[in-house]
C-alpha positions as CSV (number, residue, x, y, z in Angstrom):
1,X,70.3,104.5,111.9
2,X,70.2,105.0,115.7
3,X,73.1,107.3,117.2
4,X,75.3,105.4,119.3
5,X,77.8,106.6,122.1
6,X,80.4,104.1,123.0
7,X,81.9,105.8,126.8
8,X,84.2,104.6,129.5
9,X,87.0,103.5,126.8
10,X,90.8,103.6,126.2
11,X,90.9,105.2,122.9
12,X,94.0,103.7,120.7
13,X,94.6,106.6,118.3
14,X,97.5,105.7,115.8
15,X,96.8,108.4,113.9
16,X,98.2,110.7,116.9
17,X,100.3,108.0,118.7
18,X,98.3,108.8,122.1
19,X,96.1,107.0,124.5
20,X,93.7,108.5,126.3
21,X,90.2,107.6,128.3
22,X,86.9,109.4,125.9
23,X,84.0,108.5,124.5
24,X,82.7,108.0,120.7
25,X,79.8,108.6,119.1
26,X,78.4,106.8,116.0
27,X,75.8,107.7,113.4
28,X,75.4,106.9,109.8
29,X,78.1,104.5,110.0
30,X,80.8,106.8,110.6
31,X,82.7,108.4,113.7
32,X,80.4,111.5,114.0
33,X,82.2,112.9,117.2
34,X,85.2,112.4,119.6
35,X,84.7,113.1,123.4
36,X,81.0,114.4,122.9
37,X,78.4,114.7,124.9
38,X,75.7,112.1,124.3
39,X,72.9,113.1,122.0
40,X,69.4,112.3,123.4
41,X,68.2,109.5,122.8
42,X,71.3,108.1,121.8
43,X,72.5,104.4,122.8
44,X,74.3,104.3,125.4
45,X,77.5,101.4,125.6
46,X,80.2,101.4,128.7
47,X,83.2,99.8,127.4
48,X,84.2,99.2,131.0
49,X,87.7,100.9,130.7
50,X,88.9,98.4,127.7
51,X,90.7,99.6,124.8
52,X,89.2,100.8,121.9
53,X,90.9,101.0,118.6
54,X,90.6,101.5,114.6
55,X,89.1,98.0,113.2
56,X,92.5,95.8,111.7
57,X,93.1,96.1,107.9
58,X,94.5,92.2,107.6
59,X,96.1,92.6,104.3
60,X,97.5,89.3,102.6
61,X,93.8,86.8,103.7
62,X,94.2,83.5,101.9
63,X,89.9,82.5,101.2
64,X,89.4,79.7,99.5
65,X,86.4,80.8,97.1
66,X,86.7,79.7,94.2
67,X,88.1,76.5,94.0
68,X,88.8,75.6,98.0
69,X,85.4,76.4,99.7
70,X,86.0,73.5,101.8
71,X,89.3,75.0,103.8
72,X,87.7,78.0,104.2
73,X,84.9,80.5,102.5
74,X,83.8,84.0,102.4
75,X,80.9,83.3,105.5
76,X,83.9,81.5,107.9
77,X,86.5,83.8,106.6
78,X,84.4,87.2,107.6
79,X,83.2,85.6,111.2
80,X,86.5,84.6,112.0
81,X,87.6,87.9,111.1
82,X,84.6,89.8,113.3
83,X,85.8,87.8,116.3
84,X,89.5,88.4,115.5
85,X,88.8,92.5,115.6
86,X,89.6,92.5,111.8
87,X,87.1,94.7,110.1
88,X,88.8,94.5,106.0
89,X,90.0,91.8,105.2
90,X,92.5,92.4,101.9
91,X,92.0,88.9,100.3
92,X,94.7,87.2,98.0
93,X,94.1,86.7,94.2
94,X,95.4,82.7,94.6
95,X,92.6,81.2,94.4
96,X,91.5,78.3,91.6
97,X,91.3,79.8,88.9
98,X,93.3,82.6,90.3
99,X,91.2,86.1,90.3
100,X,92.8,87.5,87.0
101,X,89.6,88.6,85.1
102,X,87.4,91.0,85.7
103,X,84.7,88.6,85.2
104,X,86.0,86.1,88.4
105,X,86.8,90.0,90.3
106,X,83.6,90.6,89.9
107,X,81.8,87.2,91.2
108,X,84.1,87.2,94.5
109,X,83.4,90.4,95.3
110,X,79.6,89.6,95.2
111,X,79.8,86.6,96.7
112,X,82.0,88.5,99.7
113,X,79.5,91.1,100.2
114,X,77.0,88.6,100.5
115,X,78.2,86.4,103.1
116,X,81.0,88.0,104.7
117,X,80.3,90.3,108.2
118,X,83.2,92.2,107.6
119,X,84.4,94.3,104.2
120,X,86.6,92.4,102.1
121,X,88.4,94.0,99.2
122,X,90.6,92.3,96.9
123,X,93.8,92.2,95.2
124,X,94.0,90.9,91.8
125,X,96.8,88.9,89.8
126,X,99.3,90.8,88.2
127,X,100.3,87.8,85.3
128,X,97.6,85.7,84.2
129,X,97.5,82.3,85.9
130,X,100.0,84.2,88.2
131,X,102.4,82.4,85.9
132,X,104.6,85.4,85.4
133,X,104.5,85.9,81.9
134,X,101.7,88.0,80.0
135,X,100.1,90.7,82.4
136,X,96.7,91.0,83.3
137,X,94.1,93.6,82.5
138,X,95.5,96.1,84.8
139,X,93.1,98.7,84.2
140,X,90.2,96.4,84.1
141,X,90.6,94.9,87.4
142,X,91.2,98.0,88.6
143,X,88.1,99.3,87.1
144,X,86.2,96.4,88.9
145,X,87.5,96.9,92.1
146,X,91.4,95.4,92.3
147,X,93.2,97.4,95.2
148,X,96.2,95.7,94.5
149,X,98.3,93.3,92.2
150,X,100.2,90.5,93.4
151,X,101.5,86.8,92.1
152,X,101.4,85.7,95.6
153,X,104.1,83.0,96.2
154,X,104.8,82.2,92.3
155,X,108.3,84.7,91.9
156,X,108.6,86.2,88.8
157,X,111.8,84.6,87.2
158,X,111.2,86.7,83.6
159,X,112.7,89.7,84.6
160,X,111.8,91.3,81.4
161,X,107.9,90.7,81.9
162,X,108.0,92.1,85.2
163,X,109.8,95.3,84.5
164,X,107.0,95.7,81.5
165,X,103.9,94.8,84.3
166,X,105.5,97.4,86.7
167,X,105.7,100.2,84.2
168,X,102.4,99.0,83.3
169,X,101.1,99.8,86.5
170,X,103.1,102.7,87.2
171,X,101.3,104.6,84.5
172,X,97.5,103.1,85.9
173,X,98.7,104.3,89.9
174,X,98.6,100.7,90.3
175,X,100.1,99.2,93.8
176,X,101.9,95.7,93.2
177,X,102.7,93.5,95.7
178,X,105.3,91.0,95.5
179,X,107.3,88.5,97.9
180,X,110.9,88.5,98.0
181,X,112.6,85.7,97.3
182,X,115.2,84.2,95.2
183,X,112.8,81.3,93.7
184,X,116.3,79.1,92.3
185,X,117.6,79.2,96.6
186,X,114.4,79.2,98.0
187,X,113.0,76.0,95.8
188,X,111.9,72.8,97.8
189,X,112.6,74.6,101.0
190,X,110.9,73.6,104.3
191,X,113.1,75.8,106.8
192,X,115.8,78.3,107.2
193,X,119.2,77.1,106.3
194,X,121.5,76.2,109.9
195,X,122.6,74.6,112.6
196,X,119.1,73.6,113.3
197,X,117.7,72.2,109.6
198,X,121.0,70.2,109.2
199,X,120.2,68.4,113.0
200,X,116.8,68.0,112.0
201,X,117.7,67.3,108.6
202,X,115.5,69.3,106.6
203,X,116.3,71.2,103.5
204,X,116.9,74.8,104.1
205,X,116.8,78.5,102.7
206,X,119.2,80.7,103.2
207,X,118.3,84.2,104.5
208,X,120.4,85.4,101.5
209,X,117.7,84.6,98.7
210,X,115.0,86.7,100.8
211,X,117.8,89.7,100.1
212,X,118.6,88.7,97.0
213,X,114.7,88.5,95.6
214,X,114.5,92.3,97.4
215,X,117.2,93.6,95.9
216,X,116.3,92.7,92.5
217,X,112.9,94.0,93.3
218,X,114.0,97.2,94.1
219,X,116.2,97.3,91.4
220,X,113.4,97.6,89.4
221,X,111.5,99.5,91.2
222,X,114.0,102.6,90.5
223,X,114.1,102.3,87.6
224,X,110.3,102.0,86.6
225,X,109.2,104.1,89.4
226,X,106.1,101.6,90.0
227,X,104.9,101.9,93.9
228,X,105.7,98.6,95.9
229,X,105.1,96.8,98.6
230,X,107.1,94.0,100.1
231,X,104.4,91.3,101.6
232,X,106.7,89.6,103.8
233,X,110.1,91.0,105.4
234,X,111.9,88.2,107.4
235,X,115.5,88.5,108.1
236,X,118.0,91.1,109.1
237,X,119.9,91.0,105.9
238,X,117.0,92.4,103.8
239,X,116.3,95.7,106.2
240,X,119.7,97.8,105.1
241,X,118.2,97.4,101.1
242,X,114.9,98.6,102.6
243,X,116.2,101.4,104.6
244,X,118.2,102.4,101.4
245,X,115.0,102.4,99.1
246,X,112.9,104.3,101.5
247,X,115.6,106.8,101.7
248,X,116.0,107.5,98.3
249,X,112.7,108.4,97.8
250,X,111.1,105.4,96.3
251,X,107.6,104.2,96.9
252,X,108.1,101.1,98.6
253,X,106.6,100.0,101.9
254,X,106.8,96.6,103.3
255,X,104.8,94.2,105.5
256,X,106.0,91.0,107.8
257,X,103.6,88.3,109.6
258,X,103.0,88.0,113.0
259,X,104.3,84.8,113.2
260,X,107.7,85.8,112.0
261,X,107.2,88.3,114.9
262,X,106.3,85.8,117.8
263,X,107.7,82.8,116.8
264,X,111.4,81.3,115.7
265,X,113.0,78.4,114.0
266,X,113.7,76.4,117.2
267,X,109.3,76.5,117.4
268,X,109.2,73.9,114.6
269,X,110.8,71.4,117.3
270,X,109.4,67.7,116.5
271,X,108.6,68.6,113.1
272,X,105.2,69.9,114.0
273,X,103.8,71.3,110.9
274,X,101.8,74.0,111.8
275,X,104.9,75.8,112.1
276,X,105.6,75.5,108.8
277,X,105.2,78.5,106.9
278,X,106.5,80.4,103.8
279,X,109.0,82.3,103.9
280,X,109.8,79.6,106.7
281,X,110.4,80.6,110.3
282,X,113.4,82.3,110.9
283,X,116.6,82.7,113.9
284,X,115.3,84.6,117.1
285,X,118.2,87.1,116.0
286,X,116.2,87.7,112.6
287,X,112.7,87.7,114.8
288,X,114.1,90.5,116.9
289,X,115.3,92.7,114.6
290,X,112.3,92.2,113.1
291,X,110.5,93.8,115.7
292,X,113.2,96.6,115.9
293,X,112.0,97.2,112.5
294,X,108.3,97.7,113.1
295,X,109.5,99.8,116.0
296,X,111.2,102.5,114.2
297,X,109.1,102.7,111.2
298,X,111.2,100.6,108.5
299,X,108.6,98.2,108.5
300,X,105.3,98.9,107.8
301,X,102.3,96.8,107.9
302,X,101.7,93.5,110.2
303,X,99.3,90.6,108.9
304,X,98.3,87.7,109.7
305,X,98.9,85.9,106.1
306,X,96.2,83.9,106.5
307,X,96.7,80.5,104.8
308,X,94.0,78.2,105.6
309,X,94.7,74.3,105.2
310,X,92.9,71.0,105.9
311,X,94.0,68.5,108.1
312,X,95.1,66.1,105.6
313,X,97.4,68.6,104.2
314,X,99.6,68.6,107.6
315,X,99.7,65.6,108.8
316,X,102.6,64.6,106.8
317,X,106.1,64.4,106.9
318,X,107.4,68.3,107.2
319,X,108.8,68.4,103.7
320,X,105.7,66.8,102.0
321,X,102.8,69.2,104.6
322,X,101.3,72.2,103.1
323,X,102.9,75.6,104.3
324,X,101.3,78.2,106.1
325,X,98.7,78.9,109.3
326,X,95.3,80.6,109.6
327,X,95.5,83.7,111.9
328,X,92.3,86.1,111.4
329,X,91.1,85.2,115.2
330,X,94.8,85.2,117.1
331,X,96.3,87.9,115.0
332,X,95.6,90.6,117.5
333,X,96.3,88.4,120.4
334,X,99.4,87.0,119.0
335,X,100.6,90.8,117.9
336,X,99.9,91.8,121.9
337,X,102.9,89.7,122.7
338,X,105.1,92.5,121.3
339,X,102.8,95.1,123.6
340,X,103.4,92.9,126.6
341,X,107.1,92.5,126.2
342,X,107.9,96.2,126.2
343,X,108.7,96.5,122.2
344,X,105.5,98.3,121.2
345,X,103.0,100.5,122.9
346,X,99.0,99.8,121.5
347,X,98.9,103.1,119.4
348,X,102.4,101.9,117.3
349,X,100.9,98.3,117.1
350,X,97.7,99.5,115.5
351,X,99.4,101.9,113.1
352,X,101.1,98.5,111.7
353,X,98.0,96.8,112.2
354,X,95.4,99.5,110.9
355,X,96.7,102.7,110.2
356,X,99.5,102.1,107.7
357,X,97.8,99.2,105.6
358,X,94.9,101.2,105.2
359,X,96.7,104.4,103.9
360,X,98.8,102.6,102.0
361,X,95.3,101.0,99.8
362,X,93.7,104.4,100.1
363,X,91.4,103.4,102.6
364,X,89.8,105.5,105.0
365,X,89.4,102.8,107.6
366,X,92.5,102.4,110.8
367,X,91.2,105.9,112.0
368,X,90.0,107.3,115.6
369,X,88.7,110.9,114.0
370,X,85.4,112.2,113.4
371,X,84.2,111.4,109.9
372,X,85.8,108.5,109.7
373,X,84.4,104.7,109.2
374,X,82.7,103.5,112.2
375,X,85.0,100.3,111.7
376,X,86.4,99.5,115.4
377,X,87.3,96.6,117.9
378,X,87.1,96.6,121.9
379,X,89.1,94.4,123.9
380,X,90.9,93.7,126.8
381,X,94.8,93.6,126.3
382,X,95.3,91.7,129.7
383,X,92.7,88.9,129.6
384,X,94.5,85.2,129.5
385,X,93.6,82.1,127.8
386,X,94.8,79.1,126.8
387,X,94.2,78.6,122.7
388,X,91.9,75.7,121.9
389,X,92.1,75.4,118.2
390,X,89.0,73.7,117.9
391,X,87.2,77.1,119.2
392,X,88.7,78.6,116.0
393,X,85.8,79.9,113.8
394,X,87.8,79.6,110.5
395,X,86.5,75.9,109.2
396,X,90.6,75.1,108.8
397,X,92.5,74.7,112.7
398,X,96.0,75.1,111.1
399,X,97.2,77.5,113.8
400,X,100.6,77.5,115.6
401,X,99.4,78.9,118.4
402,X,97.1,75.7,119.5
403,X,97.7,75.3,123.2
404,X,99.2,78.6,123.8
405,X,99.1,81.0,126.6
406,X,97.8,84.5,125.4
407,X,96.7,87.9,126.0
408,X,93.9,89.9,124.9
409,X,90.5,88.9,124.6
410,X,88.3,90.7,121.8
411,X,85.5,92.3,122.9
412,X,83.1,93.4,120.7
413,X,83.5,94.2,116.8
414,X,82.1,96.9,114.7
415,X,82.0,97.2,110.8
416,X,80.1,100.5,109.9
417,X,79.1,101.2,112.9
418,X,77.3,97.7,113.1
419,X,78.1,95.2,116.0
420,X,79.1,92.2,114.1
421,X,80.3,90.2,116.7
């Protein structure tokens, strides 16, 4: 492979917090040096002044292979992701059949090598079926290539079971992921319990089961000593019970979506249901602490929670549409919103972004230092559009964001030191 020398950039370090004009150079796939002088012969690239930063980790990708290839597969999934500046894409294990086996583990992670542009790694299942009862191979999957273990959306309600999966995976190093909710509270929900549902009249969730389902969580969490993560944190009341875990030594992080971080209740307006989402969009009060939270730490990871859905899945009545919104491609753009308001600077928005997801799936990717991948996006964090959704590269269009005024324009994508897009 040719040595290449990427000069005239912003580097966005998170690993250091700084941000600083350099140069880097690229062999063999990897970050060979850091403000070095060009090697002969080396390829030459002016980034013009943009900003250049670790690739994004998206961690929580919905792909529809197997069982929903026609919402969105491996190939649309991985070029939507190269144009999005996502470089590892940390799929989802609900899939038809869900990816409990070793056997399906091993056939998506073929297939995803073999169409995608980007790396993909997946999590596997943690009950079979994700039906919360019997575990799954553990040790298996992990043995195939499992980074993680998660049920997705499908709560545990046999607290029993789950205690004896987390201990399982506490002995195997395993991570689990789960979401936290109450499942009795949160059942049939479309938004978050209020003023606003009750004039709208839509069935709500109260905040309270979000705390609720942590709490338990956590619970046992200290007492099996498993390592956690929270996929999605969403209102005020559930950061104290974070705070407190984190403090007492346990090995929890947590994640929340961008949308939960740009967007509020009053967004779902005449029912439009590409704002509906699970857990479902929340107060402005509960957005801005959320954002306080990434700020100082609490929270860890941001993602995109990529839930891609076909048109005749939304257009119906609120309650009846599908939940959720693709985000691979307006997941950086989106997450500059917090950059542009003042609540973030870039290197603490790629530390959620890149940095801490990938540290916390032992990756070495969402790093500016020599010997690292050569996984990295350039862009422009001031360039305006207007969001066409049909432009979208992901064959679903179920964005909120459609018509939108945004910032930040991706460049140019690299995934082992390869221009993918």
């Amino acid at each position: 492979m040719t040595t290449t020398v990427l000069q005239n950039a912003r580097l966005i370090c998170p690993e250091t917090g700084t941000e600083t004009p350099g140069s880097l150079t690229l062999a063999d796939g990897m970050i060979a040096a850091v403000n070095a002088d060009a090697p002969v012969g080396a390829t030459l690239i002016d980034c013009g002044g943009a900003c250049l930063a670790p690739g994004i980790v998206d961690w929580g990708v919905k792909i529809g292979e197997p069982g929903e290839r026609h919402r969105e597969s491996f190939r649309s999934a991985g070029l939507a992701a190269a144009a999005g500046g996502v470089t590892t894409i940390i799929a989802r294990p609900d899939t038809a059949p869900s990816i409990d086996t070793p056997e399906t583990l091993e056939f998506v992670t073929r297939r995803a090598a073999e169409a995608s542009p980007v790396r993909i790694r997946h999590m596997a299942a943690l009950t079979k079926a994700r039906e919360g009862r019997e575990m799954t191979e553990i040790g298996f999957l992990l043995d195939a290539g499992a980074i993680a273990f998660s049920d997705v959306f499908n709560v545990a309600t046999d607290t029993k079971s789950l205690s004896r999966a987390l201990t399982y995976a506490r002995s195997l190093g395993a991570l689990v992921v789960a979401h936290p909710q109450e499942p009795g509270l949160s059942r049939g929900a479309a938004t978050t319990s209020g003023k606003f549902a009750s004039l709208r009249g839509l069935p709500g969730v109260s905040p309270m089961a979000e705390r609720m389902g942590l709490e338990r969580d956590l619970a046992l969490v200290e007492m099996t000593g498993a390592r956690y993560h929270a996929d999605q944190i969403t209102t005020a009341r559930s950061l104290p019970a974070l705070a407190r875990a984190k403090a007492q030594g346990l090995d929890v992080t947590a994640g929340v979506s961008v949308h939960h971080l740009t967007l509020n209740e009053f967004d779902v307006g005449d029912y439009r249901t590409f704002f509906k989402l699970t857990p479902p969009l929340r107060s402005e009060d509960d957005r801005l602490a959320m954002v306080q939270a990434v700020a100082e730490g609490t929270i860890d990871v941001i993602g995109s929670f990529h839930t891609p859905a076909d048109e005749e899945s939304k257009r119906l009545p609120f309650e009846e549409a599908a939940s959720g919104a693709v985000g691979l491609e307006t997941l950086l753009p989106a997450s500059l919103r917090l950059f542009h308001a003042g609540a973030l600077d870039l290197p603490a928005l790629f530390r959620a972004l890149s940095l801490n997801p990938a540290r916390r799936l032992g990756l070495p990717q969402g790093r500016l230092a020599e010997g690292a991948p050569a996984d990295l996006v350039l862009f422009d964090p001031d360039a305006p559009f207007v969001l066409d959704r049909f432009t979208l590269r992901s064959k679903s269009k179920n964005t909120p964001f459609d018509g939108a005024r945004l910032e930040g324009k991706v460049l140019s994508t690299w995934v082992g030191g390869i221009r993918v897009h």
